[in-house]
C-alpha positions as CSV (number, residue, x, y, z in Angstrom):
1,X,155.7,120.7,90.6
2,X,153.4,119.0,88.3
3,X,151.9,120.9,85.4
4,X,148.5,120.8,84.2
5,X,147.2,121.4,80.7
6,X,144.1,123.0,80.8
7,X,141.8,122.3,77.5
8,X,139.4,125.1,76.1
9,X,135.6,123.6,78.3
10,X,132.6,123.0,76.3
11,X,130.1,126.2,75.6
12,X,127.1,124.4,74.5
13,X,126.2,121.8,71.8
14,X,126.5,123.7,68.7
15,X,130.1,125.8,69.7
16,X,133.2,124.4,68.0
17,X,135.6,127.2,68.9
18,X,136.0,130.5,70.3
19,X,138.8,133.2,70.3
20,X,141.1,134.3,72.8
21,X,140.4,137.9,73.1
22,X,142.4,139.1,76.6
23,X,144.7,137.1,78.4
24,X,143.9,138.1,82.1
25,X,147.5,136.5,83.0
26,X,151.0,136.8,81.7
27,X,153.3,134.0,81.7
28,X,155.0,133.9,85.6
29,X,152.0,135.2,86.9
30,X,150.7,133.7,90.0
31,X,146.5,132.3,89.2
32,X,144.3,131.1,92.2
33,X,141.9,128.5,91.8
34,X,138.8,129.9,90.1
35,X,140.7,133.0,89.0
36,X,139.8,133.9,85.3
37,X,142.7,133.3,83.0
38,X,141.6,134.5,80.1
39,X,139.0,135.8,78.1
40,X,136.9,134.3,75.1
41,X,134.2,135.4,72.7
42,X,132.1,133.0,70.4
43,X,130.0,133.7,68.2
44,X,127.0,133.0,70.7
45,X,128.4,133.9,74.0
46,X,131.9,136.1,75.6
47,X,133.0,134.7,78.7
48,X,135.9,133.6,80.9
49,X,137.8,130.8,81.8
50,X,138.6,130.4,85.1
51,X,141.7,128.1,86.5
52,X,141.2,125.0,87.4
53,X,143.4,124.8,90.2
54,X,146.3,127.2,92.2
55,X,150.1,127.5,90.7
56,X,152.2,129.4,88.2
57,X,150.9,130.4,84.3
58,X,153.7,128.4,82.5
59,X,152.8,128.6,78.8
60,X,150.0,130.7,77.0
61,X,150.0,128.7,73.9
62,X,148.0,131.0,72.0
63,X,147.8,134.8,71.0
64,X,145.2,136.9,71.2
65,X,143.3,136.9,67.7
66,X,143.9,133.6,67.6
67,X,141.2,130.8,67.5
68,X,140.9,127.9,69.6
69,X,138.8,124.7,69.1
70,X,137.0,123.0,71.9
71,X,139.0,120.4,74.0
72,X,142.7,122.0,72.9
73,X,144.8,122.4,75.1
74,X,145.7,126.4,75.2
75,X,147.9,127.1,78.8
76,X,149.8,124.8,81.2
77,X,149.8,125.9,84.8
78,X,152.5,124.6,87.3
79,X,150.9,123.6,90.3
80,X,151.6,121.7,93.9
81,X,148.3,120.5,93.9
82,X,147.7,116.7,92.6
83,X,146.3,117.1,89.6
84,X,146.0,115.1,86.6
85,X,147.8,116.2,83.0
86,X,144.5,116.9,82.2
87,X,140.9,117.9,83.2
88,X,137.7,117.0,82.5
89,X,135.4,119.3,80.5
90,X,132.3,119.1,82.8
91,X,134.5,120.4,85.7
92,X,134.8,123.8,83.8
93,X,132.1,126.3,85.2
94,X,132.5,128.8,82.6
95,X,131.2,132.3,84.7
96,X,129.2,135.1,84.0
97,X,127.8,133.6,80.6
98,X,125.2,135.4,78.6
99,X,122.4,132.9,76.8
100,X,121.9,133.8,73.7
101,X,119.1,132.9,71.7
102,X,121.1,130.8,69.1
103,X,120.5,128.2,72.5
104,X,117.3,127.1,69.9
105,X,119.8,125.8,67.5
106,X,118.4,127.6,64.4
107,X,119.4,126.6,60.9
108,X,122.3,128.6,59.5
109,X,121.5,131.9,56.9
110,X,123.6,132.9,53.8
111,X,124.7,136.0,54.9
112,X,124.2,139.1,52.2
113,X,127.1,140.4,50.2
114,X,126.2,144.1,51.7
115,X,127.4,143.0,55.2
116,X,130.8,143.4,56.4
117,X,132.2,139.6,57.2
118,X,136.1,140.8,57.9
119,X,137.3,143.6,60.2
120,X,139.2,146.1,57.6
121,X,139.9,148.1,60.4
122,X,143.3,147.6,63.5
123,X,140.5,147.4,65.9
124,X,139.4,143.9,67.3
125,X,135.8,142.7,66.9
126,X,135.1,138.6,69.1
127,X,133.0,136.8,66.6
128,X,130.0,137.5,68.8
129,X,130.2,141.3,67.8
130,X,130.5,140.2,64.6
131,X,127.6,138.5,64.1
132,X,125.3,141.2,65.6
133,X,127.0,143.3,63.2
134,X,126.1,141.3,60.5
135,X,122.3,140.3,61.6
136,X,121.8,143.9,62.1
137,X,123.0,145.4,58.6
138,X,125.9,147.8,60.5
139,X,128.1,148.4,58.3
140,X,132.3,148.3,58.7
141,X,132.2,152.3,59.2
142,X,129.6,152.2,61.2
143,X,131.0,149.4,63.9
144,X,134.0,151.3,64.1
145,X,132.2,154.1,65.6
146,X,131.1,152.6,68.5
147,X,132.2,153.6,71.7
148,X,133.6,149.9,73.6
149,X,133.9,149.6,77.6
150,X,135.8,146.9,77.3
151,X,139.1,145.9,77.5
152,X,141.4,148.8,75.6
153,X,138.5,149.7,74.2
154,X,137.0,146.4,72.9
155,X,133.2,146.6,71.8
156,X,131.4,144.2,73.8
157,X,127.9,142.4,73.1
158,X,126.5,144.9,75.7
159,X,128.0,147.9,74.1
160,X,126.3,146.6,70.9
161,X,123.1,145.9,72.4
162,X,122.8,149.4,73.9
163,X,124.0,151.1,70.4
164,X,121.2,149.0,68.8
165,X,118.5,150.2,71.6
166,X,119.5,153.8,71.3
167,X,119.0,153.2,67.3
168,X,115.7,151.9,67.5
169,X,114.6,154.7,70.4
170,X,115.8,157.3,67.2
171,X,113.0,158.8,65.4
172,X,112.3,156.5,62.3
173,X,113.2,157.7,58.9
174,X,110.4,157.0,55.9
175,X,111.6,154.5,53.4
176,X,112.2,156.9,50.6
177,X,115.0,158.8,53.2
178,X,116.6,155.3,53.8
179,X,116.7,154.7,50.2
180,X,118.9,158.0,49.3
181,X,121.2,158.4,52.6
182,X,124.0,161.0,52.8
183,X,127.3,159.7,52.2
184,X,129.3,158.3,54.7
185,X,126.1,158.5,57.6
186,X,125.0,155.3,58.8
187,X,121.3,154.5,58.0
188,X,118.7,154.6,60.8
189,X,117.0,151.4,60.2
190,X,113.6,151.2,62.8
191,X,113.0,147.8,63.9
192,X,109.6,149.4,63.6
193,X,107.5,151.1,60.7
194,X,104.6,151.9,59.7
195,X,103.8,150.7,56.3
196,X,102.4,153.0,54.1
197,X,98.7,152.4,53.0
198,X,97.8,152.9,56.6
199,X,96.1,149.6,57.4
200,X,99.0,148.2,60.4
201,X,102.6,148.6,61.2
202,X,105.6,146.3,60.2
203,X,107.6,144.9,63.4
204,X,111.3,144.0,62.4
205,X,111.8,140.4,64.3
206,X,114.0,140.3,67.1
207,X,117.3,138.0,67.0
208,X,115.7,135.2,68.9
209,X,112.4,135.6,67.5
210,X,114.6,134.8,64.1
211,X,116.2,131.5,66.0
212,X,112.8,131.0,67.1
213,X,111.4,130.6,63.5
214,X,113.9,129.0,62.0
215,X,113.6,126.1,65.1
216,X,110.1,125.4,64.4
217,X,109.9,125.5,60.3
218,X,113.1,123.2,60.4
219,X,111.3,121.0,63.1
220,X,108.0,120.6,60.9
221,X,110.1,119.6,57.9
222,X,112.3,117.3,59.7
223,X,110.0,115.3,61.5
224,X,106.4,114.0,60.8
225,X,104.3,115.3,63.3
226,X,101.1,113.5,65.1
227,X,99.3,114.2,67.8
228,X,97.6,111.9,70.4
229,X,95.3,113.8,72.9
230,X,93.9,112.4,76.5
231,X,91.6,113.5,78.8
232,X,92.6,112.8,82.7
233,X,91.1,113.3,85.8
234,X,93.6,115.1,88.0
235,X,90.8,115.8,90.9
236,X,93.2,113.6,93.4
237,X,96.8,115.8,92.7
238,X,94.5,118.8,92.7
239,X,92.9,118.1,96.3
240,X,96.8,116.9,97.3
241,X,98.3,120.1,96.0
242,X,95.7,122.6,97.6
243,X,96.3,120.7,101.1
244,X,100.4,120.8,101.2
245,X,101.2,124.5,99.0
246,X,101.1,126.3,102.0
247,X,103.2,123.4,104.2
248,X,105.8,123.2,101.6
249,X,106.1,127.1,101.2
250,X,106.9,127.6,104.7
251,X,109.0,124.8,104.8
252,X,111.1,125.3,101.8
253,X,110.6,128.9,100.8
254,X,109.6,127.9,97.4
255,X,106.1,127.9,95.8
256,X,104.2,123.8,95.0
257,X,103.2,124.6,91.3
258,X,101.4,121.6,89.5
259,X,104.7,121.9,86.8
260,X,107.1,119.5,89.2
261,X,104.1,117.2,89.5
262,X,103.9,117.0,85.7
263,X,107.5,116.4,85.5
264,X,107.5,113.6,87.9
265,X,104.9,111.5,86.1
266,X,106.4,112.1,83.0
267,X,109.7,110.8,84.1
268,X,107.8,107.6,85.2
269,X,106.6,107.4,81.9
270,X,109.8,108.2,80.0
271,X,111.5,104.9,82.2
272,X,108.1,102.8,81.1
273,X,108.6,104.0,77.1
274,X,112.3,104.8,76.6
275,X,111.5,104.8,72.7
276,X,110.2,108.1,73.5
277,X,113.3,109.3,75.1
278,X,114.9,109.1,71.6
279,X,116.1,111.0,68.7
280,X,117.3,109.8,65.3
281,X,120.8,110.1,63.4
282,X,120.6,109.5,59.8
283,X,118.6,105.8,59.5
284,X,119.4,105.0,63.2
285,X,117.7,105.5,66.4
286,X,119.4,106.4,69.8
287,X,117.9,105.9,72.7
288,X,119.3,108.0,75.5
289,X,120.3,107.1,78.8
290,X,119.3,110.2,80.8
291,X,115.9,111.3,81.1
292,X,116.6,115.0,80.8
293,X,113.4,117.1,80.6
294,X,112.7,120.6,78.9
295,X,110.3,122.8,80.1
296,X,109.0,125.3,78.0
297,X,109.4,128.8,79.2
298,X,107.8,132.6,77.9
299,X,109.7,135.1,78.4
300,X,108.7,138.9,79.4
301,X,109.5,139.6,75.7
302,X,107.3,137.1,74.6
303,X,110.0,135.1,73.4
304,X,110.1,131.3,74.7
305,X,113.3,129.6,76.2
306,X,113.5,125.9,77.4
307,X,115.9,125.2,80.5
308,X,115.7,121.5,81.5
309,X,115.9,119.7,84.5
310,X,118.8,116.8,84.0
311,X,118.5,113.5,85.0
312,X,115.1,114.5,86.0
313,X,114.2,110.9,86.9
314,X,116.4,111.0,89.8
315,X,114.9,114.2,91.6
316,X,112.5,113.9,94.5
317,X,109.2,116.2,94.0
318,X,111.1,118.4,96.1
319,X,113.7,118.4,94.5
320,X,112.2,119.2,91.3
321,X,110.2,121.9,92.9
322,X,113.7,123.7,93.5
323,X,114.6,123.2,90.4
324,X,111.8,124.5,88.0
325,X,111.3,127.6,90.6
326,X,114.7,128.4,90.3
327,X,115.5,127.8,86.5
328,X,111.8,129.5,85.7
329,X,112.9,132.5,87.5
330,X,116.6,132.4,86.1
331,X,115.0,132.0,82.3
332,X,112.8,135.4,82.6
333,X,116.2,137.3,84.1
334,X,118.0,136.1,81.0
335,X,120.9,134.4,83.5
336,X,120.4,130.6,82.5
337,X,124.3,128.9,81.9
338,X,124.8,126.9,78.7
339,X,124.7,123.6,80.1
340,X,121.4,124.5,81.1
341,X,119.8,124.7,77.9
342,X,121.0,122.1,76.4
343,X,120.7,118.4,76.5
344,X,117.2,118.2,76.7
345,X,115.6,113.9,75.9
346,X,112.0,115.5,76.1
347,X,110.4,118.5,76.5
348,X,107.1,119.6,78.0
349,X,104.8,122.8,77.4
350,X,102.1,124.2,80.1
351,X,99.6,125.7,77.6
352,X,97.2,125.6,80.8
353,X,98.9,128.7,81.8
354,X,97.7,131.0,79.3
355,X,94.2,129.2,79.5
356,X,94.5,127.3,76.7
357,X,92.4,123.7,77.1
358,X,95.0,121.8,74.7
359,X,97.6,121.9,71.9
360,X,99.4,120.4,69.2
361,X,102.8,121.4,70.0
362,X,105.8,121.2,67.7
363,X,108.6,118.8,68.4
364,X,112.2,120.6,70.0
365,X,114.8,119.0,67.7
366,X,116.6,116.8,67.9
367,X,113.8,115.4,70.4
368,X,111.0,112.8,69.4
369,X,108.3,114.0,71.4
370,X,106.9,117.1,73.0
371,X,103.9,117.0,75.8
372,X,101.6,120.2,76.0
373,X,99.7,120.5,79.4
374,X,96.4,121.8,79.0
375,X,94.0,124.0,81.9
376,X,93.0,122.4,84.8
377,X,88.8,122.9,84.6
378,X,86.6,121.9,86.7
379,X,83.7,119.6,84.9
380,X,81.1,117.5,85.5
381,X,82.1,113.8,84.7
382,X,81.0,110.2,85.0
383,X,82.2,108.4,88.3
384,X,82.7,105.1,88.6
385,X,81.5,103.2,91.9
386,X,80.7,99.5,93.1
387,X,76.8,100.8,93.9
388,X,76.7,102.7,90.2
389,X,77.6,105.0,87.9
390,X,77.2,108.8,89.0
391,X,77.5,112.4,87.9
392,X,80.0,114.8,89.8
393,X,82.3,117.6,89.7
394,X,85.9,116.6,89.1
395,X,89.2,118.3,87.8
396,X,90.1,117.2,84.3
397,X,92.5,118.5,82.0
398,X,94.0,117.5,78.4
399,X,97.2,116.0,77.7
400,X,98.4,117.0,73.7
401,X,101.5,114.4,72.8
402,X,103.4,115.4,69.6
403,X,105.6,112.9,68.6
404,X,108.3,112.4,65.4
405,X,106.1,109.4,63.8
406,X,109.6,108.5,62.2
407,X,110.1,106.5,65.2
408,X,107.3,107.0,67.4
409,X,104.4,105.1,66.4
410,X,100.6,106.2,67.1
411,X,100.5,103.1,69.3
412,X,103.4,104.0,71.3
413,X,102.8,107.6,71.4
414,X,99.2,106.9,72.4
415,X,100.7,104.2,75.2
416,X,102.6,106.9,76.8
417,X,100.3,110.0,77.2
418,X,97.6,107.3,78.5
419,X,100.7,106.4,81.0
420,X,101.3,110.4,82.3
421,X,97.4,110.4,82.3
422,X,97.7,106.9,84.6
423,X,100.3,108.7,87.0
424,X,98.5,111.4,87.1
425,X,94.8,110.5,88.2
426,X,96.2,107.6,90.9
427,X,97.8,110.3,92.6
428,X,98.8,109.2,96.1
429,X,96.9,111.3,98.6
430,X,98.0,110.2,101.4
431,X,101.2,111.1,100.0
432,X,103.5,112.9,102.5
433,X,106.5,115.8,101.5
């Protein structure tokens, strides 16, 4: 039999390590291929690792508690497959993971002194219960009050995400009550007040609200922001879209929205200006290989997540049709994988959708550049014609390119949003699905 040393996968960019909280096999157990071994928590996501391939658990090499870095090796499975010693991260699906809104890399807190950081307690706590713990002020007594589904009685992130809702759906206790609670009773802290002169109500931010704020001050400091604007006629891709959304529905049971269209020329572009497609380390520049776009997306919360597209470049329009639908929809049901959220060379932002004519959108770290897409309006424009100038009605909308001016200059940022712009208006018409 050959054995096969299976290495804790990747979780995302910013996860290091994770600890093993269950082991769903005992050594001599039989595992099929796919079959979770055992179970992890981070502090961003808890999760499973499934086998890799059929055969015998041989070694466990770690006890529960214990924490595990990324890439060590932590069971050997005997196997009659033909398998390597070892196997590659990317060909670890991890299942069933929940996105967290730490995906927005925010800047690490100090944490106060008033918040528990170590379990006093015999009961076990992942990291990821921890650090809702510590976010949302509960206290060591009060964690170990709450009632866990999971396994012998673990408190999971959903456990702690319904106490928190069933604390905030509590009537909300004036601040000179919170000020003088009764000893030993946990303190009812509203996520929602009213303050006291009358004149509006205080709103407790949300955890990925927080991210959310951290993301974008530490983007504004980081980078030099400037913003190049274009105007292009889109009158051709408009006329090309209207004919072929109902074709292409029926056909591929998935809606034509202008956003694939966007991403397409802005792949184009990306290939012409690979400057753009950058980020910067220190006092160097690295230019990426993939052209993996972000696409901005709200959230029912009003929160905003960006899933991208990978190796966008390389997708027909089809083909990024099915993708956008499919990670859009995924996004606003909170069910988006790690790997799908991060990674992103460039991202893009449809302002046009709220209405909004143009922006000045701020950069996703560690990206260079960020395009907001404005309204499509109709408006009356200058045409261009061998007989003559002329007046008509076209469909024009803004293009708003942000771009780090550490490495992006205003000629080269303006030389690419005139490019999309380029794509854009000498859209093929006669272009077939």
């Amino acid at each position: 039999m050959a054995e096969l040393k299976v290495e804790l996968p990747k979780m995302g960019e910013s996860v290091a390590e994770a600890t093993i909280t269950t082991w769903l096999k005992s050594v001599g157990d039989k595992i099929e291929e796919d079959e979770p071994i055992v179970e992890i928590a981070t502090d961003k996501v808890d999760s499973e690792v499934p086998s890799p391939c059929s055969g015998i658990l041989k070694e466990a090499l770690f006890s529960e508690g214990d924490i595990v870095q990324v890439g060590s090796i932590f069971a050997v499975i005997e196997t009659d497959q033909n398998v390597g010693i070892e196997i590659e991260d990317d060909k670890v699906e991890l299942s069933e993971m929940e996105v967290e809104s730490e995906i927005l890399k925010p800047l690490e807190k100090e944490v106060s002194e008033q918040i528990i950081v170590e379990n006093t307690s015999d009961r076990f706590y992942s990291p990821l219960v921890k650090s809702i713990a510590k976010k949302e002020n509960i206290n060591q007594d009060e964690l170990d009050q709450i009632t866990g589904s999971g396994a012998n009685g673990r408190v999971t992130k959903k456990d702690m995400l319904n106490y928190l809702d069933n604390k905030t759906n509590q009537t909300p206790i004036s601040p000179i009550k919170q000020e003088t609670p009764k000893p030993q009773t946990p303190t009812v802290i509203s996520t929602t007040s009213t303050v006291q002169n009358g004149e509006g109500e205080i709103i407790e931010m949300d955890r990925m609200r927080k991210m959310i704020a951290d993301h974008m001050v530490h983007s504004v400091h980081t980078a030099p922001h400037v913003t190049s604007f274009v105007e292009a006629d889109v009158t051709n891709l408009v006329l090309w879209r209207n004919k072929y959304k109902k074709e292409f529905e029926n056909r591929e049971g998935e809606k034509l929205t202008f956003t694939p269209i966007f991403i397409e020329a802005v792949a184009k572009a990306l290939r012409d200006f690979p400057m753009v497609n950058s980020s910067i380390d220190g006092d160097k520049i690295i230019v990426k290989n993939n052209i993996n776009i972000g696409m901005a997306t709200a959230l029912p919360s009003g929160n905003l997540i960006v899933p991208v597209i990978n190796h966008a470049d390389q997708l027909n329009l089809v083909g990024l049709a099915k993708k956008v639908n499919d990670l859009a929809l995924r996004a606003r049901n909170n069910q988006l994988k790690p790997d799908e959220i991060s990674g992103g060379t460039y991202t893009i932002s449809n302002v046009g959708t709220f209405g909004n004519v143009m922006g000045t959108p701020i950069i996703n770290q560690p990206q260079s550049a960020i395009l907001a897409l404005g309204a499509i309006r109709k408006k009356p424009a200058v045409i261009e014609s061998p007989s003559g100038d002329l007046i008509g009605i076209r469909h024009m909308m803004f293009l708003s390119h942000s771009y780090d001016h550490r490495n992006v200059d205003g000629a080269l940022g303006g030389q690419f949003v005139r490019k999309v712009a380029d794509y854009l208006e000498n859209f093929n018409v006669e272009r077939t699905l």
